[in-house]
Each structure stands twice: as C-alpha cells, then as structure tokens.
TIRO-2110 file (N, C-alpha, C; in Angstrom, 1 decimal):
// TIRO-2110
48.3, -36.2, 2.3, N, 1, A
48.1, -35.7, 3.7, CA, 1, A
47.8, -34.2, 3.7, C, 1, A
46.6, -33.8, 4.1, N, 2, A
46.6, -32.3, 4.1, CA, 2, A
47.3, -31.7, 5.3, C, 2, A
47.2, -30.7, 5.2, N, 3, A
48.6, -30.1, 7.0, CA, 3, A
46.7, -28.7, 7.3, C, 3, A
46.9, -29.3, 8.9, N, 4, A
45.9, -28.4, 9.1, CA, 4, A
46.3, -27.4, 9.8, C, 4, A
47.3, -27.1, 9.5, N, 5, A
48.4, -26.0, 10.6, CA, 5, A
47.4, -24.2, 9.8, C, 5, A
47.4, -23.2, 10.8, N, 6, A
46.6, -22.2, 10.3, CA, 6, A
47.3, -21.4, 9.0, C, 6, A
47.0, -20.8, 8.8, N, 7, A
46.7, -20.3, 7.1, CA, 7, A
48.3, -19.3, 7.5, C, 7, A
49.1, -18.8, 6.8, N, 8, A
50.6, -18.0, 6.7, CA, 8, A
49.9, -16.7, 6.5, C, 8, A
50.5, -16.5, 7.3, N, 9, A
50.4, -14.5, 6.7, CA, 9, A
51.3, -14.0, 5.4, C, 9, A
50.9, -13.5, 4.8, N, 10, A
51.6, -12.5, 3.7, CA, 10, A
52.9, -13.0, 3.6, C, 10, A
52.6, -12.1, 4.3, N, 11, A
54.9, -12.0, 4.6, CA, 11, A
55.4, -13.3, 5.3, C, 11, A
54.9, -14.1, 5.5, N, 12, A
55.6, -15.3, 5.5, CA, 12, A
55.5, -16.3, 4.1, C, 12, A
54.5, -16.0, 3.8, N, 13, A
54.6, -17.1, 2.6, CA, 13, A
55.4, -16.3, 1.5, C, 13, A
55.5, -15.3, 1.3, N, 14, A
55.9, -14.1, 0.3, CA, 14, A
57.5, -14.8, 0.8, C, 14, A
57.8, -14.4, 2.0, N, 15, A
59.2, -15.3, 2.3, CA, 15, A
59.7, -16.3, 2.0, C, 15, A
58.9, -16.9, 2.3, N, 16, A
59.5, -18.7, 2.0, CA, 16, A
59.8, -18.9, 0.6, C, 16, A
58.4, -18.3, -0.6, N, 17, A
58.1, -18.3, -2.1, CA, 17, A
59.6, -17.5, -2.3, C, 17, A
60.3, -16.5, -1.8, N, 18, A
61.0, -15.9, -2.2, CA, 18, A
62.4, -16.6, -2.0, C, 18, A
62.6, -17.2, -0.9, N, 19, A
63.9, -18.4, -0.3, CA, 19, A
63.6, -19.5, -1.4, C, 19, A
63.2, -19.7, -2.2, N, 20, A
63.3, -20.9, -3.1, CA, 20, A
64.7, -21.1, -3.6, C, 20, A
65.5, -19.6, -3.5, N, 21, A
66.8, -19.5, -4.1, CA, 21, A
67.4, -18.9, -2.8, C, 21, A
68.6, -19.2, -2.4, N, 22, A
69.4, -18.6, -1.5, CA, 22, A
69.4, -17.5, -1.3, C, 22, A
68.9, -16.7, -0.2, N, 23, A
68.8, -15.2, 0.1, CA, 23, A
69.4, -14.2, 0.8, C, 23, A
69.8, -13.2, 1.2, N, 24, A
70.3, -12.5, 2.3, CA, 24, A
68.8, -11.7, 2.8, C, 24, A
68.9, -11.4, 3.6, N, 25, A
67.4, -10.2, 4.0, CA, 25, A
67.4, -9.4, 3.2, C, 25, A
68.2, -8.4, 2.9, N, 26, A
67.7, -7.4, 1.7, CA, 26, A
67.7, -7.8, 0.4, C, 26, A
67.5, -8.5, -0.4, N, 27, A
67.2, -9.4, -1.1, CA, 27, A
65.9, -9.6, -0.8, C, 27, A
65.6, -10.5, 0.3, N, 28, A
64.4, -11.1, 0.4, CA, 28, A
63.2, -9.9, 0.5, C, 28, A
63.9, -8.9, 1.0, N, 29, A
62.9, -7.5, 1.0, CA, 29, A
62.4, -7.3, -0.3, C, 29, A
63.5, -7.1, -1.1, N, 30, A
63.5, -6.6, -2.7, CA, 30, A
62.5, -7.6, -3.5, C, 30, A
62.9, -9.0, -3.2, N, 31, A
62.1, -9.9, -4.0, CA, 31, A
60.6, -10.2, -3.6, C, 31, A
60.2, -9.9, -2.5, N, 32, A
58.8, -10.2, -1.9, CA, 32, A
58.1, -8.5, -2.6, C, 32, A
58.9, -7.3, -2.2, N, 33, A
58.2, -6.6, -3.2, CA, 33, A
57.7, -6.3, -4.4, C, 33, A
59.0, -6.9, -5.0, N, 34, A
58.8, -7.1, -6.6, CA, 34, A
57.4, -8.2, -7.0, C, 34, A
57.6, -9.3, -6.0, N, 35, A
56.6, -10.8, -6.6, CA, 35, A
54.9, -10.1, -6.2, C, 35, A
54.9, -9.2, -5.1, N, 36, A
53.7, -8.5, -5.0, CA, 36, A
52.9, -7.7, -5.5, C, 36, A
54.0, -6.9, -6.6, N, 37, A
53.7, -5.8, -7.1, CA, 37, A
53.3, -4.6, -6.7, C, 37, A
54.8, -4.3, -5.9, N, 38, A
54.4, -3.5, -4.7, CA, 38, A
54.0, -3.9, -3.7, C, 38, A
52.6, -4.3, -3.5, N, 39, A
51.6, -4.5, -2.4, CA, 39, A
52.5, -4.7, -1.1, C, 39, A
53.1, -5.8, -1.2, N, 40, A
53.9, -6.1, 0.1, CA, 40, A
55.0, -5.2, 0.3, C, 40, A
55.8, -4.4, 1.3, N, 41, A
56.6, -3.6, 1.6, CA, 41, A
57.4, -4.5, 3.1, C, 41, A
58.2, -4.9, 3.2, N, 42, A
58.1, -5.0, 4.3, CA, 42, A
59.5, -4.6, 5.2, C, 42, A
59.4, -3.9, 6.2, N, 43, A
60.1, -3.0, 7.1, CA, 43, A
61.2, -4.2, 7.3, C, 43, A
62.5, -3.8, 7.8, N, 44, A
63.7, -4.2, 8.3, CA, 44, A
62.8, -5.3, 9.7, C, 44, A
62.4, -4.8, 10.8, N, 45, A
61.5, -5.3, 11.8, CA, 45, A
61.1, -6.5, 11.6, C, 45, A
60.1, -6.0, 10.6, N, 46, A
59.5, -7.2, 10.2, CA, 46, A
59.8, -8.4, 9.5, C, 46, A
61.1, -8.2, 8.8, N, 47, A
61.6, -8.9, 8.2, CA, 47, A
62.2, -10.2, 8.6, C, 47, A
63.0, -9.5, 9.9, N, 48, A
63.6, -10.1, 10.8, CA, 48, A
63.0, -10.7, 11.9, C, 48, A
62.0, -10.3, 12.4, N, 49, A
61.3, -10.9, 13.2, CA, 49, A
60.7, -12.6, 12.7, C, 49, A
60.3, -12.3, 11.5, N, 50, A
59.8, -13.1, 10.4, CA, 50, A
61.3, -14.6, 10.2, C, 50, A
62.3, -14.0, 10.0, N, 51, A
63.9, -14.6, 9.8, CA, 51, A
63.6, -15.5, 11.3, C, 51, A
63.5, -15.1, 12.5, N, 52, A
63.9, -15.4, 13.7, CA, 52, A
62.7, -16.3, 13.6, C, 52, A
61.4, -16.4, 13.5, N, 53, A
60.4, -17.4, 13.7, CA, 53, A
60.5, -18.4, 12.6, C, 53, A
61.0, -18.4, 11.5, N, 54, A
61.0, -19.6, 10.8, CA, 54, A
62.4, -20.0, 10.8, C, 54, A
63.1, -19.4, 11.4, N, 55, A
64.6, -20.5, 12.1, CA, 55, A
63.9, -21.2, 13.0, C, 55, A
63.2, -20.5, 13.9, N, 56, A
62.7, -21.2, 15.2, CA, 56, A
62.2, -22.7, 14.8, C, 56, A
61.1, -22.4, 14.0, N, 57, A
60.5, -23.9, 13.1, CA, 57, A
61.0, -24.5, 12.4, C, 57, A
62.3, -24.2, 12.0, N, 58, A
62.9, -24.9, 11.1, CA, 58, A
62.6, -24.8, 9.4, C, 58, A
61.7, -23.5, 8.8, N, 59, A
61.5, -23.5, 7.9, CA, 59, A
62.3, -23.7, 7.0, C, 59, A
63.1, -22.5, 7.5, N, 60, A
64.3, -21.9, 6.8, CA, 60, A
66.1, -22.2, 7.5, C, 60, A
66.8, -22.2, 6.7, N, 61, A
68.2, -22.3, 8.0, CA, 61, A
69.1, -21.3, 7.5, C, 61, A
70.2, -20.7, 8.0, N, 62, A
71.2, -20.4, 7.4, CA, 62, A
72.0, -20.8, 6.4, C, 62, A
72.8, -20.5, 5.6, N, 63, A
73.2, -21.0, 4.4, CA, 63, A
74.9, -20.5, 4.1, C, 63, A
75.2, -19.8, 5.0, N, 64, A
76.4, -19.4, 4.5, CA, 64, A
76.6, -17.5, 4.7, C, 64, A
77.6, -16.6, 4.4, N, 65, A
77.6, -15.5, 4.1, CA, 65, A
77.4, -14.9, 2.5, C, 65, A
76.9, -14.0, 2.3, N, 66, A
77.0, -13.5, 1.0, CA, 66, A
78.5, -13.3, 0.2, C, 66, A
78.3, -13.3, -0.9, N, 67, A
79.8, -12.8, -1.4, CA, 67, A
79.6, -11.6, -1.6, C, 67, A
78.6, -10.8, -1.9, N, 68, A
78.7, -9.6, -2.4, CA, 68, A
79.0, -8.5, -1.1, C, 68, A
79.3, -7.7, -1.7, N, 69, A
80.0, -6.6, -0.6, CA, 69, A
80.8, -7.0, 0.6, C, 69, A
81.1, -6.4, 1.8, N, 70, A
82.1, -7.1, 2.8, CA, 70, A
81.6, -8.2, 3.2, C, 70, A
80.6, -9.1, 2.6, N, 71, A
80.6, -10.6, 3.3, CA, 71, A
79.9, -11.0, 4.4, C, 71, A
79.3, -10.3, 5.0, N, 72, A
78.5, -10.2, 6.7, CA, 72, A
77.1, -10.2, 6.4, C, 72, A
76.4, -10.2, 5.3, N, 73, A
75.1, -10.4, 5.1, CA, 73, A
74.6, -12.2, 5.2, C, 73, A
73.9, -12.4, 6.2, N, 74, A
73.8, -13.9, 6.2, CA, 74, A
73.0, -14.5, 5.2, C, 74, A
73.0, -15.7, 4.4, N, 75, A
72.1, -15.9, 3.7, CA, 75, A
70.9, -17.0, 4.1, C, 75, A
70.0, -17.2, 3.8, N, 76, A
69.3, -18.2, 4.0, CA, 76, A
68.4, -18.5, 3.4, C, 76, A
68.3, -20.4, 3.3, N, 77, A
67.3, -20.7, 2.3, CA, 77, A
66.2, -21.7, 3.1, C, 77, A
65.2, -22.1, 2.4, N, 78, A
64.1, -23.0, 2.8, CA, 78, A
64.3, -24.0, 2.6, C, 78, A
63.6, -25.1, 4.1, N, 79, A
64.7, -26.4, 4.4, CA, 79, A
63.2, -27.1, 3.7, C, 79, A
63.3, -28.9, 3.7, N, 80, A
62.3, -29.4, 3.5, CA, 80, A
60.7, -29.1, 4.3, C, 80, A
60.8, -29.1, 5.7, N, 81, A
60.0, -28.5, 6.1, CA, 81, A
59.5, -27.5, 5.5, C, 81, A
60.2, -26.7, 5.3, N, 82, A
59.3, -25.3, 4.9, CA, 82, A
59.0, -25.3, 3.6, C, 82, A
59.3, -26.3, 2.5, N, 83, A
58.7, -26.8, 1.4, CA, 83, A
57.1, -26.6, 1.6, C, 83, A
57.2, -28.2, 2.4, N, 84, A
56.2, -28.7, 2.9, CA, 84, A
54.8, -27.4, 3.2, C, 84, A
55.3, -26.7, 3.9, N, 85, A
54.2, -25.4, 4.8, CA, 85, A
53.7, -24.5, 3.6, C, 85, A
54.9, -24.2, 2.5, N, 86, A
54.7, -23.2, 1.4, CA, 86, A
53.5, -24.6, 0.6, C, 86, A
54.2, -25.2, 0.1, N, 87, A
53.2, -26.4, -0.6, CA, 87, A
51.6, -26.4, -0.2, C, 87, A
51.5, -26.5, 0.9, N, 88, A
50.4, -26.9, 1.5, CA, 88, A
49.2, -25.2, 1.8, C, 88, A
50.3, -24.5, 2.1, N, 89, A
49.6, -23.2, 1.7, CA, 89, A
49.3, -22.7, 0.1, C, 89, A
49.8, -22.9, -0.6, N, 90, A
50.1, -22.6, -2.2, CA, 90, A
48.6, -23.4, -2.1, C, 90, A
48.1, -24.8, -2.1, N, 91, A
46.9, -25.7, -2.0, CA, 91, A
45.7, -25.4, -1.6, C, 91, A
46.1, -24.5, -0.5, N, 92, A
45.1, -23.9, 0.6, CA, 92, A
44.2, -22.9, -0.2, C, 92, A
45.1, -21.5, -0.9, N, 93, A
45.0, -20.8, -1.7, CA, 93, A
43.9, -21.3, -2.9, C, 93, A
44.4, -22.2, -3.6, N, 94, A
43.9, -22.7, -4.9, CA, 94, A
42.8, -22.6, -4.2, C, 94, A
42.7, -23.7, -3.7, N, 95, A
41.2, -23.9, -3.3, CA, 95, A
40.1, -22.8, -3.1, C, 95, A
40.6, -22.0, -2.4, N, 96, A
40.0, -20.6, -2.1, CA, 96, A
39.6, -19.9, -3.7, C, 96, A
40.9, -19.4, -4.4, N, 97, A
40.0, -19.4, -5.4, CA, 97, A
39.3, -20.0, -6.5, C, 97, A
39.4, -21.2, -6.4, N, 98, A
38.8, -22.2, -7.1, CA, 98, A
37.3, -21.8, -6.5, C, 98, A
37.1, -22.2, -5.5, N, 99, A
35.4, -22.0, -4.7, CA, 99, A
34.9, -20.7, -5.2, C, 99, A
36.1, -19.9, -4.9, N, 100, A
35.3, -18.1, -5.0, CA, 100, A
34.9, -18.5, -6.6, C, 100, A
35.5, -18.8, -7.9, N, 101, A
35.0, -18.9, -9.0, CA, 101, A
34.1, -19.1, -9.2, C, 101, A
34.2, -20.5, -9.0, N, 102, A
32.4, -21.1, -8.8, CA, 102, A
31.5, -20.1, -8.0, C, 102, A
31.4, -19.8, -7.0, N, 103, A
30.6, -18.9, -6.6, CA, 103, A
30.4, -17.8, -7.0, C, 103, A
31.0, -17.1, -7.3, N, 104, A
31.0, -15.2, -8.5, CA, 104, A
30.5, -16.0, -9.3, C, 104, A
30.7, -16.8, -9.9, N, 105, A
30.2, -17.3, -11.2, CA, 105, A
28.8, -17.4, -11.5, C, 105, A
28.5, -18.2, -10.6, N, 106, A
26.9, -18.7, -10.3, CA, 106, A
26.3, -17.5, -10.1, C, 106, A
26.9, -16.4, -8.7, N, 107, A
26.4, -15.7, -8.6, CA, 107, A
26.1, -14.7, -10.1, C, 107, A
26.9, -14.4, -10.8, N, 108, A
26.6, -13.5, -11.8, CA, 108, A
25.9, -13.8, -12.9, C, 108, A
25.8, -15.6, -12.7, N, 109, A
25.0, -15.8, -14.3, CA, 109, A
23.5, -15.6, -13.7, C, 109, A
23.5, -16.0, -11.8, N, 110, A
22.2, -16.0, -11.7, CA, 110, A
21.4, -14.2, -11.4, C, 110, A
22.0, -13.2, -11.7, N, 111, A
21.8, -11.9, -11.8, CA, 111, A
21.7, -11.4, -12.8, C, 111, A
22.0, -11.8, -14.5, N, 112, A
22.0, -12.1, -15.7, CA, 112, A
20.5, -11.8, -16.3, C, 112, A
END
C-alpha cells in the first residue's frame, strides 16, 4: 500500500528517524544535528512545535520522564503510526534518488 499523504519536511522526518530510540527534546535536538551533519539546526520553537503536531497525529507519544538530571525532561518515542509515515517517506526518497541517477546518468553519458 503506498500512503499518498504529502512529502515531511526536514525536521520532521529528522525527528521521527531520531525517536527510533526514546528521546527527551534536547536529545532529539542533538541527534537530528549530528545525523545531518550539521545542516539541520533546529531552534527550541521549532522543536516543540514539531513535538505538539506529531502528538496531535499520533506519531509520536510520551514515554515517561528522563532519569538524567532532576527528572522533568519528558521523553518520547514513535508509535506504530509514525513508523508507518517515516517508512513510507524513507520509500518516497529512494525513489527520488533512484530517478535523479538514472537521469544525471543518461544525461552525462549523453554529453560525453
């Protein structure tokens, strides 16, 4: 079954990819940076805005408090649903550059 839902922004799929393992926000900040290589940065704001719309859909749910430090940092991981949305985006992608290949390809042998 393909999902024809529109394509994730960045920082959402950077999220979800990052919630594979149980997260707090600052965490998930640190790890979407790192998996980017830099490129992605993303603000407190945004972070959380991001947190509050994939609770809304059920991506993601709460998970408990952190242990580390006084305990008030919430955690949260990705539910089956939001498997599902990362999966089907992860597919989306391929495809994209699978096509672009072929195409640079052709195009450069046929400029050769």
């Amino acid at each position: 079954m393909k999902n024809t839902s529109a394509a994730l922004t960045e920082a959402i799929y950077y999220i979800l990819l990052a919630l594979q393992e149980p997260m707090h926000g600052y965490g998930i900040m640190q790890k979407t940076t790192t998996m980017s290589n830099g490129r992605l940065v993303l603000s407190a704001g945004t972070l959380y805005g991001a947190i509050s719309n994939l609770l809304e859909k059920e991506w993601i749910v709460p998970c408990g408090e952190s242990s580390d430090s006084d305990g008030r940092r919430k955690m949260y991981q990705i539910t089956g649903k939001g498997q599902e949305v990362l999966l089907a985006e992860f597919e989306r992608l391929e495809e994209l550059v699978k096509n672009g290949k072929l195409k640079i390809k052709k195009k450069l042998y046929e400029n050769s």
